[in-house]
One Martini backbone bead per residue (centre of mass of N, CA, C, O) as a GRO file, in nm:
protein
  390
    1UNK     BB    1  -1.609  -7.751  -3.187
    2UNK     BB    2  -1.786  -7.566  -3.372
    3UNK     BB    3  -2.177  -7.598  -3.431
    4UNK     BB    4  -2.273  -7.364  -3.527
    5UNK     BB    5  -2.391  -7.244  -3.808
    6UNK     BB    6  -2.318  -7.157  -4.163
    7UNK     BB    7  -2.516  -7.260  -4.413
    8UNK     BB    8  -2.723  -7.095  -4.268
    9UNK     BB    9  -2.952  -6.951  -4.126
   10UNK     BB   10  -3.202  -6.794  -3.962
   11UNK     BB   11  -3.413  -6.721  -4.178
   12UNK     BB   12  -3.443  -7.051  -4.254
   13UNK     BB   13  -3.543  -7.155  -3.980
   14UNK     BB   14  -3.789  -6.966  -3.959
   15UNK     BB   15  -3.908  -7.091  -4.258
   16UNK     BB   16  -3.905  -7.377  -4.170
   17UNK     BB   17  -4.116  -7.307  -3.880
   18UNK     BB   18  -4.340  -7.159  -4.051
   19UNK     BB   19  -4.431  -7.355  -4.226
   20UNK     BB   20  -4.459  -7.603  -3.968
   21UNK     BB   21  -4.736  -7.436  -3.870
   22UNK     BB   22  -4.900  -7.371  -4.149
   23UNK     BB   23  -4.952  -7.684  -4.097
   24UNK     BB   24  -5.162  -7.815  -4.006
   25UNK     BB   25  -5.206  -8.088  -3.707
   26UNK     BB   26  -5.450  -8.225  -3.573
   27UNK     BB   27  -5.465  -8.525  -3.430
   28UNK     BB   28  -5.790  -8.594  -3.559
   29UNK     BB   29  -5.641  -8.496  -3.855
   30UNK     BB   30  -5.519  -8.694  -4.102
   31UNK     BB   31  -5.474  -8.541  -4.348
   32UNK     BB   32  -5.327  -8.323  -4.210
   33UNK     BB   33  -5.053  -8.487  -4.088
   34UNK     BB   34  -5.005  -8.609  -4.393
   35UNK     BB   35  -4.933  -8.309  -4.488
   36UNK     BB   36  -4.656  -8.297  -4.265
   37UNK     BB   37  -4.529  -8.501  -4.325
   38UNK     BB   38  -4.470  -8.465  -4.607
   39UNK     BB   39  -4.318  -8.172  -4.549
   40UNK     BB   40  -4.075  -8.360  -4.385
   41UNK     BB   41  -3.978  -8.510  -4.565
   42UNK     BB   42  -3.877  -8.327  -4.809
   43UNK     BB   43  -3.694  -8.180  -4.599
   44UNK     BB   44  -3.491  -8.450  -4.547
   45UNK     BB   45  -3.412  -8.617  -4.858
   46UNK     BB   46  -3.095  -8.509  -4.840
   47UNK     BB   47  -3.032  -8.637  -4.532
   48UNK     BB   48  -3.237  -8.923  -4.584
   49UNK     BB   49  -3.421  -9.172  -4.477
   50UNK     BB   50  -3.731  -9.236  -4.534
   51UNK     BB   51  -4.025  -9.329  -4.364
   52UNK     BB   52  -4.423  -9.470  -4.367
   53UNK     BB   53  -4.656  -9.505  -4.128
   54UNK     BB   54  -4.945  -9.656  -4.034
   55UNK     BB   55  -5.108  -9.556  -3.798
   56UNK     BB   56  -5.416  -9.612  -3.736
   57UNK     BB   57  -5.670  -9.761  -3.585
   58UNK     BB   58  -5.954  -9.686  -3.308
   59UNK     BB   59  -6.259  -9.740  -3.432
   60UNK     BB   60  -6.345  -9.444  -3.591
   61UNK     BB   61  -6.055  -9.384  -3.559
   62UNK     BB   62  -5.797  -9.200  -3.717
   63UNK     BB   63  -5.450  -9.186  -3.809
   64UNK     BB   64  -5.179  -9.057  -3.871
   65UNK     BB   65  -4.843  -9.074  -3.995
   66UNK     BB   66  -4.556  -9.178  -3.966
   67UNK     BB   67  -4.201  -9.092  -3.890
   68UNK     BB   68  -3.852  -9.222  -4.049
   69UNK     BB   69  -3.550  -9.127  -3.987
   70UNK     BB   70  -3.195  -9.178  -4.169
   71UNK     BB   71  -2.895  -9.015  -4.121
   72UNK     BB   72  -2.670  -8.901  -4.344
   73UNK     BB   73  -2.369  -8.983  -4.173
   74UNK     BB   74  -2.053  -9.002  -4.110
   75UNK     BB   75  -1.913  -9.325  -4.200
   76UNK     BB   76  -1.780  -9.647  -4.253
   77UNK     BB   77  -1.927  -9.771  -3.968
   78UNK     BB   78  -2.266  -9.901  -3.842
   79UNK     BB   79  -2.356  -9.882  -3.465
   80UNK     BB   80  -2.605  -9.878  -3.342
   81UNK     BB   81  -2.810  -9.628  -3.211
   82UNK     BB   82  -3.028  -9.295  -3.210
   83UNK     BB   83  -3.339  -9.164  -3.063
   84UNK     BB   84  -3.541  -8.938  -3.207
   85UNK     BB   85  -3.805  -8.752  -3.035
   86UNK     BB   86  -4.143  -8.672  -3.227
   87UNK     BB   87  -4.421  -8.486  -3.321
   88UNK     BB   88  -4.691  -8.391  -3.549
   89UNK     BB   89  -4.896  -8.311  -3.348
   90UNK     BB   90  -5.187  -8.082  -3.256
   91UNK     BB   91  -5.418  -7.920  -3.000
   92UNK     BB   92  -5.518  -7.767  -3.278
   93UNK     BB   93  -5.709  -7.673  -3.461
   94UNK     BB   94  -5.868  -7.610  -3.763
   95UNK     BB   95  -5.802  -7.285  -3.835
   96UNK     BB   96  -5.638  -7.085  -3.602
   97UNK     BB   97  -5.481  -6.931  -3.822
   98UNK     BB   98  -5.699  -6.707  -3.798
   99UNK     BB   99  -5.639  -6.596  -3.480
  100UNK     BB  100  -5.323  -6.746  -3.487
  101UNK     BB  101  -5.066  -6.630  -3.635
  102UNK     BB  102  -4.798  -6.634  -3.767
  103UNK     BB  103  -4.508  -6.437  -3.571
  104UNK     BB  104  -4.291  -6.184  -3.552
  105UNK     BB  105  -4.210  -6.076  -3.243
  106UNK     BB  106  -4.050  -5.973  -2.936
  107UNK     BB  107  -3.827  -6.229  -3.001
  108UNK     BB  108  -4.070  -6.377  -3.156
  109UNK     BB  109  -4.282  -6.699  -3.210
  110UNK     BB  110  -4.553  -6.728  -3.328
  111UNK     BB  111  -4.771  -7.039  -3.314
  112UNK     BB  112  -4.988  -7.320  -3.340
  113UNK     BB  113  -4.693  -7.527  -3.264
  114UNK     BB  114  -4.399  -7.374  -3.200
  115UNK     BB  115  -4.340  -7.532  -2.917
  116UNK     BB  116  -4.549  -7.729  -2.977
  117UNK     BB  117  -4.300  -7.906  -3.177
  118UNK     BB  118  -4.185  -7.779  -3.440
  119UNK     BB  119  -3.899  -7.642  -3.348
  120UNK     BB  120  -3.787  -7.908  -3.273
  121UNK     BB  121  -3.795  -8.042  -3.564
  122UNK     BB  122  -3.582  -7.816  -3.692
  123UNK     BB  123  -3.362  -7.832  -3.479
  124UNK     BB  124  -3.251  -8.133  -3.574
  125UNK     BB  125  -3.209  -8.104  -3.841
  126UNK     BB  126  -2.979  -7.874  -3.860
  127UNK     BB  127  -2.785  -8.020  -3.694
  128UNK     BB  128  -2.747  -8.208  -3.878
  129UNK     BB  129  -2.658  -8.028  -4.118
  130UNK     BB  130  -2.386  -7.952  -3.930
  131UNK     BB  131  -2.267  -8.259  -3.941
  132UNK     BB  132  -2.224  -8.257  -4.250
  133UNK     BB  133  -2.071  -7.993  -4.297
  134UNK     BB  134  -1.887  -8.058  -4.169
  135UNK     BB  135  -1.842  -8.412  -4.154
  136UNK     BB  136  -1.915  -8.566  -3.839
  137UNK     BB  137  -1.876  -8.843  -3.718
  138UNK     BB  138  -2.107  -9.103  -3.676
  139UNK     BB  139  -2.120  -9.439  -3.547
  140UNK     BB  140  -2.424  -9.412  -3.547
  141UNK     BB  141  -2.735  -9.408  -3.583
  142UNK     BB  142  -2.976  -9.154  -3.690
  143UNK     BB  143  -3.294  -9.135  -3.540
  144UNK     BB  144  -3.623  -8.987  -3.651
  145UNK     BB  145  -3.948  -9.002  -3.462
  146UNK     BB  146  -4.273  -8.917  -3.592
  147UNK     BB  147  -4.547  -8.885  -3.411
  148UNK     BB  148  -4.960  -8.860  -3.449
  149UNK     BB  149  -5.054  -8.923  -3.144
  150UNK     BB  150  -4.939  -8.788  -2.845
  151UNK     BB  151  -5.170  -8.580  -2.769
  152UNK     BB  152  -5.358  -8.885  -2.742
  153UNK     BB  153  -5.168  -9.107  -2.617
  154UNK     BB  154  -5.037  -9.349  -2.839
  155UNK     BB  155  -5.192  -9.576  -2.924
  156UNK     BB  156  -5.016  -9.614  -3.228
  157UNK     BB  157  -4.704  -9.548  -3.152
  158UNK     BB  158  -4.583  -9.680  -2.897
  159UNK     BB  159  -4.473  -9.962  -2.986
  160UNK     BB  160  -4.313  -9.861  -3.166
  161UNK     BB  161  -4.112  -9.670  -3.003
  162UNK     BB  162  -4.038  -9.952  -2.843
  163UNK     BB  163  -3.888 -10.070  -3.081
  164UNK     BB  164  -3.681  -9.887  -3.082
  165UNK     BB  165  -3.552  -9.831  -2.807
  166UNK     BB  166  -3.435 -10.116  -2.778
  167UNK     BB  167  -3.209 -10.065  -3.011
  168UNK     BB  168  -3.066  -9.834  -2.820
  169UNK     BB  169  -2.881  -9.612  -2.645
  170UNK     BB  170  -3.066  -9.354  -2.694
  171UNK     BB  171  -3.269  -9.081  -2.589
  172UNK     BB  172  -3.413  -8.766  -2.795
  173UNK     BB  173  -3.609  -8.538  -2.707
  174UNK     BB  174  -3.802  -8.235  -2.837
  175UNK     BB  175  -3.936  -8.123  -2.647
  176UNK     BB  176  -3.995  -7.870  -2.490
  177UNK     BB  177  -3.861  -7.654  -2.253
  178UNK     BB  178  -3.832  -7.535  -1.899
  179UNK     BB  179  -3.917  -7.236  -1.946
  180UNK     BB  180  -3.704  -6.985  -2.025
  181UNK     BB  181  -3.449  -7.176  -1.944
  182UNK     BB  182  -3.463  -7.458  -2.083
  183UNK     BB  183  -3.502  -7.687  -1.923
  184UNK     BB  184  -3.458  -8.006  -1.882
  185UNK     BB  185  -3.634  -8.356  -1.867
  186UNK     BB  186  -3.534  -8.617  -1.607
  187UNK     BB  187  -3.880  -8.566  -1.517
  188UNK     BB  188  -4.183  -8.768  -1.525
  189UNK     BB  189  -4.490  -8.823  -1.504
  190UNK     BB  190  -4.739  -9.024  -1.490
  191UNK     BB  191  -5.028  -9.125  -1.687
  192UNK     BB  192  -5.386  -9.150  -1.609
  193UNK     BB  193  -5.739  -9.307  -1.647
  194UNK     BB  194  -6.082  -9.332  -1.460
  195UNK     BB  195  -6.371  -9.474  -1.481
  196UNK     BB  196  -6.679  -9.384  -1.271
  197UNK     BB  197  -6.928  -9.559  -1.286
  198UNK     BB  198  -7.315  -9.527  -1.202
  199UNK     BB  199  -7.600  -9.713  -1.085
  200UNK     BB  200  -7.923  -9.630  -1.061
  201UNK     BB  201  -8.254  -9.532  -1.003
  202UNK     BB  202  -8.525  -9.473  -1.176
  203UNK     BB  203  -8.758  -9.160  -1.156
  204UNK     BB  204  -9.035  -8.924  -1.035
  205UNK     BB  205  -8.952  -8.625  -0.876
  206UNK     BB  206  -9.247  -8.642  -0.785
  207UNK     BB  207  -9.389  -8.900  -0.753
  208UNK     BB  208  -9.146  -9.147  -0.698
  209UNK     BB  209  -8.880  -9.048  -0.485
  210UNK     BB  210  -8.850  -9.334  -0.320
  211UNK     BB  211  -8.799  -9.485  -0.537
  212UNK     BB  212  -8.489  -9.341  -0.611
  213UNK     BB  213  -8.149  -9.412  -0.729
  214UNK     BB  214  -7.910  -9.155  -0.727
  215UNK     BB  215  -7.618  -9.152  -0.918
  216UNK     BB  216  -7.560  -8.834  -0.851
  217UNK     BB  217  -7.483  -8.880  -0.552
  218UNK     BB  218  -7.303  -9.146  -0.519
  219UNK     BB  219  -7.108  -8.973  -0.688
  220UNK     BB  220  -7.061  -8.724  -0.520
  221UNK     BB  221  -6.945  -8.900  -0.298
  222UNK     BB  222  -6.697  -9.040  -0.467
  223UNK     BB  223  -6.531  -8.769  -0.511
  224UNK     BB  224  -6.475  -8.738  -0.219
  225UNK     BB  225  -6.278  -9.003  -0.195
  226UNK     BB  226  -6.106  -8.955  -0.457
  227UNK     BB  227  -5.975  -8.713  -0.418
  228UNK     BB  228  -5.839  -8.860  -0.148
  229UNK     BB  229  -5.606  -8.981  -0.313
  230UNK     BB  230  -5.417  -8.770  -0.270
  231UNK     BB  231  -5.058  -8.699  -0.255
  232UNK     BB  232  -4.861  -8.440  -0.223
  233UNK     BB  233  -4.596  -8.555  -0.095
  234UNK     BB  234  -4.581  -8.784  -0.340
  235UNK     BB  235  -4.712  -8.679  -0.605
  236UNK     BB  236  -5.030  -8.744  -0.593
  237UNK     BB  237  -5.264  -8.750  -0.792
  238UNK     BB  238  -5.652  -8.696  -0.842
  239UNK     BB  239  -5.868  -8.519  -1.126
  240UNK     BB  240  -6.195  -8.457  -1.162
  241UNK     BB  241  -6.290  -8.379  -1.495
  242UNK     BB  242  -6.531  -8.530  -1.572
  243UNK     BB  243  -6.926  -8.509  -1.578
  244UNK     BB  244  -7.219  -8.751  -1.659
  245UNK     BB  245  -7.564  -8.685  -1.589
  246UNK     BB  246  -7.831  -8.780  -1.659
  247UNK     BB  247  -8.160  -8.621  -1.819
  248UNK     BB  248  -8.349  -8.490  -1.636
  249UNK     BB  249  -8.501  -8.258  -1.365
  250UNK     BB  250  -8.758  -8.530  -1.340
  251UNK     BB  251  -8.503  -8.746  -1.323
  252UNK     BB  252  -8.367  -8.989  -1.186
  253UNK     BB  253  -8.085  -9.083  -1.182
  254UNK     BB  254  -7.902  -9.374  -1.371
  255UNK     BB  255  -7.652  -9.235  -1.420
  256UNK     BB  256  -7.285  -9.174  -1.384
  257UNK     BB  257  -7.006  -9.013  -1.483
  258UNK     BB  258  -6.628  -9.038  -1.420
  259UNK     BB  259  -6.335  -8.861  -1.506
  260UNK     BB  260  -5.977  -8.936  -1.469
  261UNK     BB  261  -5.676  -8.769  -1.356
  262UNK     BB  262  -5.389  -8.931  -1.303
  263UNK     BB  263  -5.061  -8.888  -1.108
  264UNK     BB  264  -4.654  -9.012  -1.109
  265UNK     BB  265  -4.331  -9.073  -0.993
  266UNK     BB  266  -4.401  -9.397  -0.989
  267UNK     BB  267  -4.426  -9.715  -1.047
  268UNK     BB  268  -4.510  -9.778  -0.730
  269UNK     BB  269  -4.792  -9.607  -0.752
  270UNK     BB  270  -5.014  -9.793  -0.924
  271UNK     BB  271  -5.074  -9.968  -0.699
  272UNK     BB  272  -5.228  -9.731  -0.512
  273UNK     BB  273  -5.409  -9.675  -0.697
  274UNK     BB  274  -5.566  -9.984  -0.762
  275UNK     BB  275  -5.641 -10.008  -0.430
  276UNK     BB  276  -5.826  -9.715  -0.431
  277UNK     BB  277  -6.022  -9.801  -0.656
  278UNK     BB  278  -6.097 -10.119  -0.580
  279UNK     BB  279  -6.253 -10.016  -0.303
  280UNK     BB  280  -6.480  -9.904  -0.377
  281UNK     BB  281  -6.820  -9.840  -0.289
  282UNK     BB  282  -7.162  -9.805  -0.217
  283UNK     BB  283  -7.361  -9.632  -0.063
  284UNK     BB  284  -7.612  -9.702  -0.184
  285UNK     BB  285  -7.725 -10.007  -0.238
  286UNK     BB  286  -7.882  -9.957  -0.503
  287UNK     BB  287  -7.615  -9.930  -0.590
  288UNK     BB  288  -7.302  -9.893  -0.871
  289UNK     BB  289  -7.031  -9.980  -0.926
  290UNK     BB  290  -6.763  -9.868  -1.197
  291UNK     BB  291  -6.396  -9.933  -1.273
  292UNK     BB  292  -6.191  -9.797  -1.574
  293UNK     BB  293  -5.853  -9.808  -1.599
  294UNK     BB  294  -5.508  -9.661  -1.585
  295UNK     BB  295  -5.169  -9.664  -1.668
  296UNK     BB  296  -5.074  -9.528  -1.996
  297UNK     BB  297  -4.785  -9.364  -1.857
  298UNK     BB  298  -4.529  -9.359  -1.771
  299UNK     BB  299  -4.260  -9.298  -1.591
  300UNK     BB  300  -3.965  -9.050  -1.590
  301UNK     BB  301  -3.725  -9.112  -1.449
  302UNK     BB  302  -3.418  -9.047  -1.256
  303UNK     BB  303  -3.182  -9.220  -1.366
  304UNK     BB  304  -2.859  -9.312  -1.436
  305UNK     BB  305  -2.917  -9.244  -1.750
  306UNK     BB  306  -3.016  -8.983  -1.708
  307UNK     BB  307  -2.797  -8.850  -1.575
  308UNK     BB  308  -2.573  -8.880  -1.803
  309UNK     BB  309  -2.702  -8.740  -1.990
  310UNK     BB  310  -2.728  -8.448  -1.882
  311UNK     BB  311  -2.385  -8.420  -1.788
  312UNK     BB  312  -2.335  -8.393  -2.070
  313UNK     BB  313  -2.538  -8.166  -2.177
  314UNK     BB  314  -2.409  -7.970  -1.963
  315UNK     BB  315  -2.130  -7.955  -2.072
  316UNK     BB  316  -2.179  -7.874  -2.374
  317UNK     BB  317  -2.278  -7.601  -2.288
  318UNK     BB  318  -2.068  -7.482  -2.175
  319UNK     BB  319  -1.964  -7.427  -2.378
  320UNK     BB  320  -2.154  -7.231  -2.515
  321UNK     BB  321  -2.220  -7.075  -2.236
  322UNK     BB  322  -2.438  -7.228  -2.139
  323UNK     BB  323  -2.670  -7.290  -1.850
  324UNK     BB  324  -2.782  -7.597  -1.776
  325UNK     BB  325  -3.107  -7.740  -1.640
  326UNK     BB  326  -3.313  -7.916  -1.444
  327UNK     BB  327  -3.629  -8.122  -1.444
  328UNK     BB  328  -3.979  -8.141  -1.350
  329UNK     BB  329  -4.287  -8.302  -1.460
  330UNK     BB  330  -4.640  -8.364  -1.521
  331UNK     BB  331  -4.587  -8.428  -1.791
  332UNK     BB  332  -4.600  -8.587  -2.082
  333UNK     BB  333  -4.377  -8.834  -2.318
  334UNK     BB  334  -4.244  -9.067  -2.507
  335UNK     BB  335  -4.041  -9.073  -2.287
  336UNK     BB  336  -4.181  -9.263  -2.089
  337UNK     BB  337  -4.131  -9.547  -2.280
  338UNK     BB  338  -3.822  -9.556  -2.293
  339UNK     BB  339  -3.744  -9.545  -1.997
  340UNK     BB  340  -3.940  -9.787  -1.890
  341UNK     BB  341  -3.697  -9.976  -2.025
  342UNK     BB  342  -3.383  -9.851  -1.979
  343UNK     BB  343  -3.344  -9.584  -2.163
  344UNK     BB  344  -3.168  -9.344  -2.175
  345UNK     BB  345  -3.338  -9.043  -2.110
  346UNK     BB  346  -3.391  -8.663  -2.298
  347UNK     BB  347  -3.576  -8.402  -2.216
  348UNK     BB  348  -3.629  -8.084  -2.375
  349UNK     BB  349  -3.451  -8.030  -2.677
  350UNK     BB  350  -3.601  -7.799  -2.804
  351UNK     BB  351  -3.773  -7.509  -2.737
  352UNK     BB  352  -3.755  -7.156  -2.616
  353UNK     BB  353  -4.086  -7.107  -2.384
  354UNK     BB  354  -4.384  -7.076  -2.417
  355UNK     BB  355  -4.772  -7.182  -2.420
  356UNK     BB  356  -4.864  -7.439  -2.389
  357UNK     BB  357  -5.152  -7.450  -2.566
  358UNK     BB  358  -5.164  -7.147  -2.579
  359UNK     BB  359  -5.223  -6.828  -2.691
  360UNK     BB  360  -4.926  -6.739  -2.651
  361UNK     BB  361  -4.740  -6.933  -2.838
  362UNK     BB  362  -4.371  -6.894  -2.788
  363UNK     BB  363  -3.993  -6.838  -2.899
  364UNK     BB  364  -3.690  -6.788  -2.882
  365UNK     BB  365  -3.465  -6.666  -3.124
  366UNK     BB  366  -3.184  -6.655  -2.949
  367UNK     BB  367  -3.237  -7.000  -2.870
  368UNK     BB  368  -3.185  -7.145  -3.187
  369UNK     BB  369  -2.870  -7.196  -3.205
  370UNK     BB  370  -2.780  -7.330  -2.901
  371UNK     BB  371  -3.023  -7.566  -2.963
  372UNK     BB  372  -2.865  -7.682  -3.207
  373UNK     BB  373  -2.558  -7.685  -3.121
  374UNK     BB  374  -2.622  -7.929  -2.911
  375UNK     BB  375  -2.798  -8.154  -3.110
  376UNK     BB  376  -2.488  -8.179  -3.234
  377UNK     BB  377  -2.304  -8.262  -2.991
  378UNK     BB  378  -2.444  -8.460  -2.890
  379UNK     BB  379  -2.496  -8.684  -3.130
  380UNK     BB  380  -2.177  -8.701  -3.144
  381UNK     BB  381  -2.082  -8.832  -2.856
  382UNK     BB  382  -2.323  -9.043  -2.891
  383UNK     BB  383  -2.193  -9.160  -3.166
  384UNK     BB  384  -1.909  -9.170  -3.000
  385UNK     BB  385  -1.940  -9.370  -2.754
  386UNK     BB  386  -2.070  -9.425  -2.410
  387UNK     BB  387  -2.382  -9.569  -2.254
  388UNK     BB  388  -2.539  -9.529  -1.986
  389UNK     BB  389  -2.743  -9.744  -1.844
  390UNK     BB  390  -2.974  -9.694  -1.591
   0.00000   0.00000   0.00000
C-alpha cells in the first residue's frame, strides 16, 4: 500500500513546521512549552483524544505541562499500546527568533528547534492522518507522548514515561535521525553528572599563605585523575565540563567545585565509575573531597528487540526506496528509559538535517515524505503484528 500523503500537501506540511518552531519553547519558560503543547493540542483534537499534564516543579524550577494524545485510528477492538515518544522543549532562548529566523532557502526549513524536533512532531502528526485517510486498522492504541523538559533531563517527565513504556509493546522515538542520511539511532550512550567540592583552608595569600590549603590545587589535582577515568576502548568517557572556585585573587581558595559529565555504552559500566569516584581522596590532608550524582539516563542498548524494530524499519523503507541506515550515538533521549525497561525501542525517526543546538538547525524538504510515509508505515506493521521485547 502506498502511504505518502495525498490529502495534504507538501506546504501544509511545511506550515504546520513553521507555525511549530515560531512557538517557542525553551526548556526553562514553562509558560512558552504551555503556549506549544496548546498549539500541538488543537493541531490534532480532530484526530486524536488529548490529555495534559503538570509538569511539576523542582525547587525553585517550573516545568511546562506534558501531553500525550491517542489516535482515533480504525479498529473493531483496540489490544495493547505503541508508544510515540517525542518532547515540547528546545535548548533555545526566548526570542532566538530575532536572529535565527524561520526561513526555507537552498532545499531546506532552519529555524530553531526545526530539527530538534518540532519537525518530528509534525511528521508523525500527518502519519496518522494519511493512516486515517486509508482507513488503515491498527489493532494497538498508538499513543503520543510529548514530554516539556527532554533537555534538561526529564527530572519531571521520566516516571510518566516509564509508566507508558511499561504498558506498551514498542516505543518509536521521533528525535531527528543521524547525518543527512538519516540513520536510526539503535544505541545511545547513557549520560550521567559528578559533582566534585573541595574544601580547602582560607588564609590571606601574601600575610598568612603557609595557614593555607588552596581548594583550587586540590581540585587541579583531582581533575587530573578524573579526566582518567576515561576509557576511550570502551567508550566511556568522562569530562570535567564546569569549574568554580575562590574569592578573590588574595586568598587562598576555601571551596571549589567541579561538574563531570560522564558518558557508558553499558548499563555495566556504572558500576565502573561508581568505583573510581568513590576512590578520591584528598592529596593534600588538610582538604575534603565529596563526590555526588551518578548516572541518570541509562543506557539504549542494541537489544535483540531493538534489532528486531530496526530490521522491520529497514524493510519497510525499502519498499519506500530509501536504504535505511543503523547508528549509535553519545547522546540521551527519553529513548534511553524505555530501552532499559526491555521495550524495543527505536530513535532517530523524525527529521533528516543537521545542526541540532547550533545556528545552522535544519532539515531536508526532500526527506519529509518518505520519513512520514515510513511512520505510517511502521505503525500500521506493528499495530497489528508481533513485536519481540529483549
Amino acid at each position: 500500500m502506498d502511504f505518502a500523503p495525498k490529502s495534504f500537501s507538501q506546504r501544509e506540511v511545511i506550515a504546520t513546521i513553521r507555525a511549530f518552531v515560531e512557538c517557542e519553547s525553551p526548556s526553562d519558560d514553562a509558560v512558552s512549552v504551555n503556549h506549544f503543547v496548546d498549539l500541538l493540542a488543537e493541531t490534532v483534537k480532530d484526530i486524536a483524544r488529548v490529555r495534559t499534564y503538570p509538569g511539576g516543579t523542582a525547587g525553585s524550577k517550573v516545568y511546562g505541562k506534558h501531553l500525550r494524545c491517542e489516535f482515533l485510528l480504525p479498529s473493531q477492538k483496540k489490544q495493547g499500546q505503541i508508544l510515540a515518544l517525542g518532547h515540547s522543549d528546545t535548548v533555545w532562548p526566548l526570542g532566538t527568533l530575532r536572529t535565527m529566523p524561520f526561513r526555507q532557502s537552498q532545499g531546506r526549513l532552519w529555524g530553531p528547534g526545526v530539527f530538534d524536533m518540532k519537525a518530528g512532531l509534525a511528521f508523525f502528526i500527518f502519519a496518522m492522518r494519511a493512516l486515517r485517510e486509508r482507513d488503515v486498522t491498527v489493532a494497538r492504541r498508538v499513543i503520543l507522548q510529548v514530554n516539556s523538559d527532554e533537555e534538561i533531563g526529564s527530572p519531571s517527565s521520566r516516571a510518566w514515561t516509564e509508566e507508558a513504556a511499561r504498558v506498551s509493546s514498542a516505543v518509536l522515538v521521533l528525535e531527528p535521525g543521524q547525518g543527512l542520511e538519516g540513520k536510526l539511532k539503535t544505541a545511545r550512550k547513557g549520560v550521567g553528572d559528578y559533582t566534585v567540592k573541595v574544601r580547602g583552608r582560607a588564609a590571606h595569600a601574601g600575610v598568612d599563605f603557609a595557614s593555607g590549603a588552596s581548594a583550587i590545587v586540590e581540585m587541579s589535582r583531582q581533575i587530573q585523575k578524573i579526566a582518567g577515568f576515561t576509557r576511550l576502548d570502551r567508550g566511556i568517557t568522562v569530562s570535567p565540563g564546569v569549574i568554580h572556585g575562590g574569592t578573590r585573587s588574595n586568598v587562598i581558595a576555601a571551596e571549589c567545585t567541579a561538574e563531570i559529565d560522564v558518558r557508558i555504552p553499558k548499563a555495566s559500566d556504572a558500576r565502573y565509575l561508581e568505583r573510581q569516584f568513590a576512590s578520591l581522596r584528598a592529596f593534600d590532608k588538610r582538604c575534603t573531597v565529596e563526590v555526588t550524582g551518578g548516572i541518570n539516563r541509562p543506557p539504549l542498548e542494541r537489544s535483540a528487540g531493538v534489532r528486531a524494530l530496526f530490521r522491520k524499519a529497514k524493510a519497510l523503507a525499502a519498499e519506500l526506496g530509501v536504504q535505511l541506515e543503523e547508528s549509535s550515538t553519545g547522546g540521551g533521549s527519553d529513548g534511553n528509559f524505555t530501552a532499559a525497561l526491555g521495550v524495543p525501542t527505536l530513535d532517530g525517526l523524525g527529521a533528516v538535517g543537521e545542526g541540532a543546538h547550533a545556528s545552522h538547525e535544519s532539515i531536508l524538504i526532500d526527506r519529509m515524505v518518505d520519513r512520514i510515509a515510513l511512520l505510517s508505515k511502521l505503525v500500521a506493521a506493528l499495530g497489528n503484528g508481533v513485536i519481540a521485547r529483549r
